[in-house]
TIRO-2110 file (N, C-alpha, C; in Angstrom, 1 decimal):
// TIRO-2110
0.8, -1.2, 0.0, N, 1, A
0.0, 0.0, 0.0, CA, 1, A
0.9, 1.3, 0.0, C, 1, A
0.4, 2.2, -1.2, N, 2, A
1.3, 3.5, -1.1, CA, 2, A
0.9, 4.7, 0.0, C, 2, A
1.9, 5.3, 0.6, N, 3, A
1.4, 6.2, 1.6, CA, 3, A
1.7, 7.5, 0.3, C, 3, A
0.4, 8.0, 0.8, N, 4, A
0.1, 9.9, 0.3, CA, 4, A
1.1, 10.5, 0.7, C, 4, A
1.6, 11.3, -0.5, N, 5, A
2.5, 12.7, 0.4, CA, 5, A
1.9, 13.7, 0.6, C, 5, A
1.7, 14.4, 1.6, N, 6, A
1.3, 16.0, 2.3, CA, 6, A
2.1, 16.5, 1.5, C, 6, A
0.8, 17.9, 0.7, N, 7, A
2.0, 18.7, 0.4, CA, 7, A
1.6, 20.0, 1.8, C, 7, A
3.0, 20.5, 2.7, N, 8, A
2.0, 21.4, 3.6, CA, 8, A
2.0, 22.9, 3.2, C, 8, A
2.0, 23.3, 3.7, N, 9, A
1.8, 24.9, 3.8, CA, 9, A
3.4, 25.4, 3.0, C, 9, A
4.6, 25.0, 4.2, N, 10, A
6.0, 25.3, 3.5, CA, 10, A
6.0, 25.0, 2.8, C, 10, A
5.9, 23.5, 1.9, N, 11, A
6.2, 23.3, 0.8, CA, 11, A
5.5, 23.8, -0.5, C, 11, A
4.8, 24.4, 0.2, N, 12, A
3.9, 25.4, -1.1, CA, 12, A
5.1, 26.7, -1.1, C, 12, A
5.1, 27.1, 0.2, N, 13, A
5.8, 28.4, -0.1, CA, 13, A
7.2, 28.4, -0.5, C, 13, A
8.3, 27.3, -0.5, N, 14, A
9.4, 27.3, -0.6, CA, 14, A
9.5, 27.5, -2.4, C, 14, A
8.2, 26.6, -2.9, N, 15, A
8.1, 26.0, -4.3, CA, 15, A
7.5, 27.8, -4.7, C, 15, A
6.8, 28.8, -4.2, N, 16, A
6.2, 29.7, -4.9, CA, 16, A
7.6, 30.6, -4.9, C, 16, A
8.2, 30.5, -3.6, N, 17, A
10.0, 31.5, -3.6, CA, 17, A
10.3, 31.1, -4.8, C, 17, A
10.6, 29.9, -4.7, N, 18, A
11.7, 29.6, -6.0, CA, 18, A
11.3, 29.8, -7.3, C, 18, A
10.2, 29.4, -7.5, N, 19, A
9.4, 30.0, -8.7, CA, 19, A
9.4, 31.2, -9.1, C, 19, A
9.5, 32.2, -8.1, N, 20, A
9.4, 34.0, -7.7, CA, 20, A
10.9, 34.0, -8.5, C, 20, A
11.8, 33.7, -7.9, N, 21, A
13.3, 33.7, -7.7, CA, 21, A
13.6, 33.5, -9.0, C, 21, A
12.9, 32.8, -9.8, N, 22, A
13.6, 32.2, -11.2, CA, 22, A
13.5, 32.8, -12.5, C, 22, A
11.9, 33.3, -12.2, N, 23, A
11.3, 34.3, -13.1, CA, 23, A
11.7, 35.9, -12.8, C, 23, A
12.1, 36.2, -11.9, N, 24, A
13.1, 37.4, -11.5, CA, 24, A
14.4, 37.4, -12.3, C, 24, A
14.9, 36.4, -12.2, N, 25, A
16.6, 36.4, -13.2, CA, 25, A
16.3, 35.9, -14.3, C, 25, A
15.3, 35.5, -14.9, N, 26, A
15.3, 35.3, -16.2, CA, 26, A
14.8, 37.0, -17.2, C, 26, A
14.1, 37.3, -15.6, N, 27, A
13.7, 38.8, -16.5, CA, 27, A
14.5, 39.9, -16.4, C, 27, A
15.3, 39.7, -15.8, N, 28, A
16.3, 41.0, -15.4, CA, 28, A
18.0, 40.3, -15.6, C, 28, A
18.1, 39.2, -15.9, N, 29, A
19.3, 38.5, -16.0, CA, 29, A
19.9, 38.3, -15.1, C, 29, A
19.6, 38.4, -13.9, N, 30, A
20.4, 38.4, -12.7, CA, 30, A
19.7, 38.9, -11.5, C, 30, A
19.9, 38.0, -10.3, N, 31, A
19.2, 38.0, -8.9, CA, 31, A
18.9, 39.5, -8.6, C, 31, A
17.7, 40.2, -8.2, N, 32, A
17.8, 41.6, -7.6, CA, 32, A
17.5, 41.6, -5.9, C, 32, A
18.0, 42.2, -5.3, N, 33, A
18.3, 42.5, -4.2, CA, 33, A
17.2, 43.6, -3.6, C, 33, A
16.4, 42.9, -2.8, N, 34, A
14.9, 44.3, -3.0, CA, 34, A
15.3, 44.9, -1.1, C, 34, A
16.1, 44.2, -0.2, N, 35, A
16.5, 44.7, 1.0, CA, 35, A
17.8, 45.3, 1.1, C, 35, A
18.4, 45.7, -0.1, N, 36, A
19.9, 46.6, -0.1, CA, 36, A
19.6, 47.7, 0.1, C, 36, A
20.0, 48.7, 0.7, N, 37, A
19.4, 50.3, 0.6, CA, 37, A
20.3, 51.3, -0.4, C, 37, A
19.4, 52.0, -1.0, N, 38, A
19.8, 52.8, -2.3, CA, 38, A
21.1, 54.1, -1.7, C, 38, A
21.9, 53.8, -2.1, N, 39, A
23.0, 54.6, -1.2, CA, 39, A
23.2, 56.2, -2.4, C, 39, A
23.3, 57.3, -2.3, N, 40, A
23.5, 58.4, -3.1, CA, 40, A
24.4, 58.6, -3.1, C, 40, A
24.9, 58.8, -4.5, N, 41, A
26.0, 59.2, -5.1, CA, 41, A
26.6, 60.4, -4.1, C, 41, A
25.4, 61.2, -3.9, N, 42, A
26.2, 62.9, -3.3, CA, 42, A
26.8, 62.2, -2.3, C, 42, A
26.5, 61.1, -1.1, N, 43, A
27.2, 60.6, 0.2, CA, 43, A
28.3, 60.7, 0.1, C, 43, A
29.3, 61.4, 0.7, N, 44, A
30.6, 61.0, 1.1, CA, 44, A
30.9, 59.2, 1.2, C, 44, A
31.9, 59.3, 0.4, N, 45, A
32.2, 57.6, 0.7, CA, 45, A
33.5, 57.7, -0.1, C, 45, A
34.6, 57.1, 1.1, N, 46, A
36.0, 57.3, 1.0, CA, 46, A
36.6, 55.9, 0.0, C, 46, A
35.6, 55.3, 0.4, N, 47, A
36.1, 53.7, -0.5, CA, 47, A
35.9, 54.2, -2.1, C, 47, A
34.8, 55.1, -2.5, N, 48, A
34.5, 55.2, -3.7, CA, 48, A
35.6, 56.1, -4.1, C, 48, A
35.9, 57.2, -3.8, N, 49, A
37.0, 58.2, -3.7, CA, 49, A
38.0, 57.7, -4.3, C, 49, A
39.2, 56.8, -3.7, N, 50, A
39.7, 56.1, -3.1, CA, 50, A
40.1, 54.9, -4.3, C, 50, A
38.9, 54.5, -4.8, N, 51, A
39.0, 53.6, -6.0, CA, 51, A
39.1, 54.6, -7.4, C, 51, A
38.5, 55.4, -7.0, N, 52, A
38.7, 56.5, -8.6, CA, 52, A
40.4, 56.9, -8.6, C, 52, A
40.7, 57.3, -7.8, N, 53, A
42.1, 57.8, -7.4, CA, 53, A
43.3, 57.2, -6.8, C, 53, A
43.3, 55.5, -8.0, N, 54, A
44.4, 54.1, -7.8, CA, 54, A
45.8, 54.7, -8.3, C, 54, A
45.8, 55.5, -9.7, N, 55, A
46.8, 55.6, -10.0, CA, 55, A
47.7, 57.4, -9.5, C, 55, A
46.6, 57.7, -9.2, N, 56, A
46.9, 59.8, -8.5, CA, 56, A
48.3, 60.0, -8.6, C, 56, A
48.7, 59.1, -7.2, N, 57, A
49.7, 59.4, -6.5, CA, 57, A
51.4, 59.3, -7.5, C, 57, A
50.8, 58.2, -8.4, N, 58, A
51.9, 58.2, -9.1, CA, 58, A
52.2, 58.6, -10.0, C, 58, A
51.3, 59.7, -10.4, N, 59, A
51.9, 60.4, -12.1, CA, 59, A
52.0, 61.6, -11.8, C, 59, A
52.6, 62.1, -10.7, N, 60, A
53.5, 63.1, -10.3, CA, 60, A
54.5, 62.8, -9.7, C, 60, A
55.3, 63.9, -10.7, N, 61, A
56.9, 63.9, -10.8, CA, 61, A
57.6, 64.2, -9.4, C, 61, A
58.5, 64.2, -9.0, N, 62, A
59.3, 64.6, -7.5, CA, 62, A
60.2, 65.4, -8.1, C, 62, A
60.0, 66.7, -7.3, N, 63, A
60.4, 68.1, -7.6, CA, 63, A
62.1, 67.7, -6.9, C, 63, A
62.6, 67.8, -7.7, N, 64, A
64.4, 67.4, -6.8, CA, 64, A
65.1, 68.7, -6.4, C, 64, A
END
C-alpha cells in the first residue's frame, strides 16, 4: 500500500519562492536584491573616492 505525500503549507511556499526567484533572473538576467538600501552618489564615501584615485599618486613627478 502506497502512503500519500502532504504537500504542507512550506512546501507550497518554498516552491512559490523559487518559482518567484527564477522568473526574477530570467527577467532582469540576474538576482535583484529588494533589501539593499539605495546609497547616493552625493554621500561621502572614501572607498569610492579612493578607488577612482588608484593611479593619482603616481603620475606626479618629484620636484628634486
Amino acid at each position: 500500500m502506497k502512503k500519500k505525500m502532504k504537500f504542507t503549507q512550506e512546501d507550497y511556499l518554498k516552491a512559490n519562492r523559487k518559482a518567484s526567484r527564477e522568473e526574477e533572473i530570467e527577467k532582469h538576467g540576474r538576482p535583484v536584491s529588494f533589501n539593499r538600501i539605495h546609497v547616493s552618489k552625493k554621500v561621502y564615501n572614501r572607498k569610492r573616492i579612493k578607488a577612482g584615485d588608484k593611479n593619482l599618486p603616481y603620475l606626479f613627478e618629484k620636484a628634486a
